[in-house]
N, C-alpha and C positions, 0 to 999 in steps of 0.2 A: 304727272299730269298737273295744269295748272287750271283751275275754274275763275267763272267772273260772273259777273250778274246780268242775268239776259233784259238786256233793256231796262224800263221802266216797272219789271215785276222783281218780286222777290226770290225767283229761281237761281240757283247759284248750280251753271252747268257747266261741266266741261269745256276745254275750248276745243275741242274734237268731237262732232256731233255724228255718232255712228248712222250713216242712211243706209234704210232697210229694204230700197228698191232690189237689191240682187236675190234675195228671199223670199221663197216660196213656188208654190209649184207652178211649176212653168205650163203646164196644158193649162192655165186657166188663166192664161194672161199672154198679153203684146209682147212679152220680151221671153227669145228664148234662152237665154245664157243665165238665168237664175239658179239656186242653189236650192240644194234638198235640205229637209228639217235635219238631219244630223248633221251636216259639214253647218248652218247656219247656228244651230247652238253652240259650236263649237267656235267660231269667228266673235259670239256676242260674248260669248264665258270671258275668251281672251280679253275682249274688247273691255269689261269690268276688271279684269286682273290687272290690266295696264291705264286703270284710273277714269276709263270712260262713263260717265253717269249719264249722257244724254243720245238721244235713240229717235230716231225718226224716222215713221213710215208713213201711210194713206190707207185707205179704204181701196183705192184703184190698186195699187198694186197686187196684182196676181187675182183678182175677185177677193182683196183682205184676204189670202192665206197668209202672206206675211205679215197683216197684224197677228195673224192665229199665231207664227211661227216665234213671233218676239215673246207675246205675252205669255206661251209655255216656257220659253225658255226665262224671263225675269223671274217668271214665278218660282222656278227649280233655283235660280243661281242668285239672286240677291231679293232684301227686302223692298218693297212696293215705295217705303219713303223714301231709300237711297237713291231711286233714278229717277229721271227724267223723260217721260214718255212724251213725244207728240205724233198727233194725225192729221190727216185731213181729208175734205168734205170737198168732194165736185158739186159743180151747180146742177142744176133742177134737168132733168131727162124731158125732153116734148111731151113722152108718155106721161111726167106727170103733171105739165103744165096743161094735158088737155084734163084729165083727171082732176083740176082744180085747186091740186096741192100746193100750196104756198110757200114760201121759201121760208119761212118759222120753221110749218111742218116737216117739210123736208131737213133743216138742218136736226131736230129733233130725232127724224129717223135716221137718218144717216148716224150720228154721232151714236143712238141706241145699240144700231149695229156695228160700227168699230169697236164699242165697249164690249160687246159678247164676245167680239171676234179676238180681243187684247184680256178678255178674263177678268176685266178690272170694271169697279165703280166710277171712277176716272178719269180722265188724263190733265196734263199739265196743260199743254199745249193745243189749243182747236185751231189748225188752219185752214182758212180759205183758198183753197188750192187754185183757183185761177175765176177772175173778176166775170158775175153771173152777169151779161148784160140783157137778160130777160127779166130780173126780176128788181124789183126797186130796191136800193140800197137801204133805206128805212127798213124793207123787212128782216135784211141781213143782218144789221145790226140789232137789232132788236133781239131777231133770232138767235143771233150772237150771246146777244148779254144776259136772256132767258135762261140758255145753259150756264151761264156763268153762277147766276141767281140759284139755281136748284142745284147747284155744287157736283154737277159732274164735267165742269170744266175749271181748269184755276185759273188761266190766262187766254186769251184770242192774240193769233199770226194770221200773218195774210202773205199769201205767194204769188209770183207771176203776174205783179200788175204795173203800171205806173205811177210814176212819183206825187203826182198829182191826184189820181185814186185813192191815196193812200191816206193822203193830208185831207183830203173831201172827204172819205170815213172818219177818220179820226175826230175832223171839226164836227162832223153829224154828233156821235160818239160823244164828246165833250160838251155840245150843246144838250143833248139827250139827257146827260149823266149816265151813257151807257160805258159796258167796258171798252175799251180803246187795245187798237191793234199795240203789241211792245215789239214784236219782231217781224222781217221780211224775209222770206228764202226767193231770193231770185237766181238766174243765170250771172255767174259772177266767177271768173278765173285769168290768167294771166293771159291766154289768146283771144279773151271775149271780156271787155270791161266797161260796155257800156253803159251799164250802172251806175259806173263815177260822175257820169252826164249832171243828175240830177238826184237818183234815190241818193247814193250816201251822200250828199249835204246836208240833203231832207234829214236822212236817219243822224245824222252828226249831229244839226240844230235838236233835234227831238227827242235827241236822247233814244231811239228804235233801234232793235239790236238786227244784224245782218248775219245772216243764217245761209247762206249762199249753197245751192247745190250745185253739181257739176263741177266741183274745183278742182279735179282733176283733167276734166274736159274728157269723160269717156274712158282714160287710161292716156290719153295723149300726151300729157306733160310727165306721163311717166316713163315713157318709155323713149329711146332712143328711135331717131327717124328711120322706117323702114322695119324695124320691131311690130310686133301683133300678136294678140291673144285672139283667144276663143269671141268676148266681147268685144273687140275692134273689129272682129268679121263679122258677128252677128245683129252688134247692136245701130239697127238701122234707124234708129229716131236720134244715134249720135251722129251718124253717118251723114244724116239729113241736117244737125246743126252746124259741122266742122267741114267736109269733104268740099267745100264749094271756095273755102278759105286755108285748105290745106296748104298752098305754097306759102304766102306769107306767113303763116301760123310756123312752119317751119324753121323761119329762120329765128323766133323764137322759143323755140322746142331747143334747137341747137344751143343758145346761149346758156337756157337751163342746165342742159348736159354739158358744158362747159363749165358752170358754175357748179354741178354736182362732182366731176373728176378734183377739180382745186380744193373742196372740202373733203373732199373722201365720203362723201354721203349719196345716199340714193337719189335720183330726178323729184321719188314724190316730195323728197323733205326739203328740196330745193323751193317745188311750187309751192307747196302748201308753210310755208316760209315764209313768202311771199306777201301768200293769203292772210296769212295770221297778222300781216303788220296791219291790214285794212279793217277786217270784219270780226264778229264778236267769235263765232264758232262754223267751222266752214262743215258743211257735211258732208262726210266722206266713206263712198260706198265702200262694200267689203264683200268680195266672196272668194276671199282665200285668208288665213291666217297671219301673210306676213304683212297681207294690206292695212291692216291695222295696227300691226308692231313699226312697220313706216312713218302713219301718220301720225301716231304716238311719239316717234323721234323728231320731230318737224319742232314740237313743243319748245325745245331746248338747242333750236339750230337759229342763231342770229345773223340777219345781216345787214350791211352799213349800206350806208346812204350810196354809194356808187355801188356797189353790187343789184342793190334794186332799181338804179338808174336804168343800170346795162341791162337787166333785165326788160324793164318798159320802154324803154327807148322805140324797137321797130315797132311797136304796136301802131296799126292803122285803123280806121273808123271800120265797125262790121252792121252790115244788116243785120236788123232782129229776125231771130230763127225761132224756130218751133213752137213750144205753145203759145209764145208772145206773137207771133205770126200767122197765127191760125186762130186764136182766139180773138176774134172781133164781133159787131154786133152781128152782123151780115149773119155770123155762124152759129147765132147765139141758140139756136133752134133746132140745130143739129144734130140728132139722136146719136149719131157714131162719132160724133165729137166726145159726147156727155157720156158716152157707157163704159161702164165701171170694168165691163169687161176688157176692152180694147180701147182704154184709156191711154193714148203717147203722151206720157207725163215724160 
């Protein structure tokens, strides 16, 4: 495994960021292809025996049983300083904007219960999981750098927003002397790069580390066209960002698997190959054991300058999909947007 320093913080993480969406029990959450507590310890054990330190989940995922699921299992398999935990925090529910709860208060609560839910005093990482446009940015940050101040956060990310949000917090932030964002996890993979647009320049000038989920797009860059798991049938919020750009996206799925026979390596270590020449650590779900021992071999797979041509070559412009497309002001109000329950992150 090889590590790097997340951004402008002093965390030094993996460049395999294990995401902990596949974890936890599935009756209590939007996705049903998640993994039980025993096959999920057993995925993160690995995930540590093959050098991974950094781990990412939310509060949304599954009602936090998967934070529950992570922080039993860190706690049993390595020390609290050795890794790298991050969360994240939805914006504010209508219920509690009628309520009168403030977005300070709420990140407070929220983050209180992640930490119950992950067993730790804690975490590395606090993300803003997708931009509250009900609540003023002044309180976020603020709310932000409070937790930073009473030390149960060491660093603030921020997800799912645009480039220009990102740099309009940060200047608040720098104006302020609050803490400033160091890293983004956006939609970011070889069939979907619209990212390149504008955030990574941003994050290249600024030093921001890119944390990209989806890089495998669902399982799609890993598998051969016409291939399917259990998660490629069920997982309908992938379904709803890929299926409308399935043909084109194919013919580069195809070159991947072209480029994986020539090396003798598998599709994932092809893409995430890829990924690794662009962003600091790409997060890469797991709910089988060799999903991990793959993106682990990604680490140590180079390639030159036309091979990654050939790769990006067919790429064509895509609409933004799912929570970038759904989360706007219009929505901002919308209790089945915001619930933690049936949260489509």
């Amino acid at each position: 495994m090889e590590y790097v320093r997340l951004g402008n913080s002093n965390l030094n993480v993996s460049r395999i960021c294990m995401g902990c969406m596949g974890f936890g029990d599935a009756g209590n959450g939007q996705h049903t292809w998640t993994v039980d507590e025993t096959l999920s310890r057993q995925i993160i054990k690995r995930g540590l025996e093959v050098g991974v330190n950094f781990f990412d989940t939310a509060i949304a995922y599954q009602s936090g049983t998967s934070e529950q699921y992570l922080g039993r299992a860190l706690k049993d398999f390595a020390k609290r300083c050795d890794v790298i935990v991050a969360t994240k925090f939805l914006p504010r529910t209508s219920e509690e904007m009628d309520r009168g709860i403030t977005g300070q208060q709420h990140i407070e609560r929220m983050l209180d219960q992640s930490l119950q839910n992950l067993g730790m005093d804690y975490v590395d990482l606090y993300i803003y999981h997708m931009w509250d446009y009900a609540t003023p940015l002044y309180d976020i940050m603020e709310g932000l750098n409070n937790v930073v101040k009473a030390g149960k956060v060491r660093y603030i990310g921020i997800s799912n927003c645009y480039a220009y949000q990102l740099a309009k917090a940060n200047a608040l932030a720098e104006k302020e002397n609050f803490a400033k964002f160091v890293s983004v996890q956006g939609h970011y993979n070889l069939i979907f790069r619209e990212e390149e647009r504008e955030m990574a320049k941003l994050c290249a000038e600024d030093h921001i580390a890119m944390t990209p989920y989806s890089a495998l797009a669902g399982g799609r860059l890993a598998k051969l066209p016409g291939e399917t798991s259990k998660r490629l049938q069920e997982d309908e919020y992938a379904r709803l960002k890929y299926d409308t750009t399935a043909r084109q996206d194919s013919v580069i799925i195809s070159r991947v698997a072209k480029l994986a026979e020539k090396h003798g390596v598998s599709m994932t270590e092809i893409s995430l190959a890829w990924l690794l020449n662009k962003v600091t650590s790409p997060i890469v779900g797991a709910t089988k054991l060799h999903h991990i021992d793959g993106a682990a071999k990604a680490i140590h797979l180079s390639l030159n300058d036309d091979e990654m041509a050939f790769l990006e070559e067919p790429y064509i412009p895509h609409q933004l999909v799912g929570v970038m497309a759904q989360n706007t002001p219009a929505n901002a109000k919308n209790k089945h947007v915001w619930s933690t329950g049936n949260q489509k992150i």
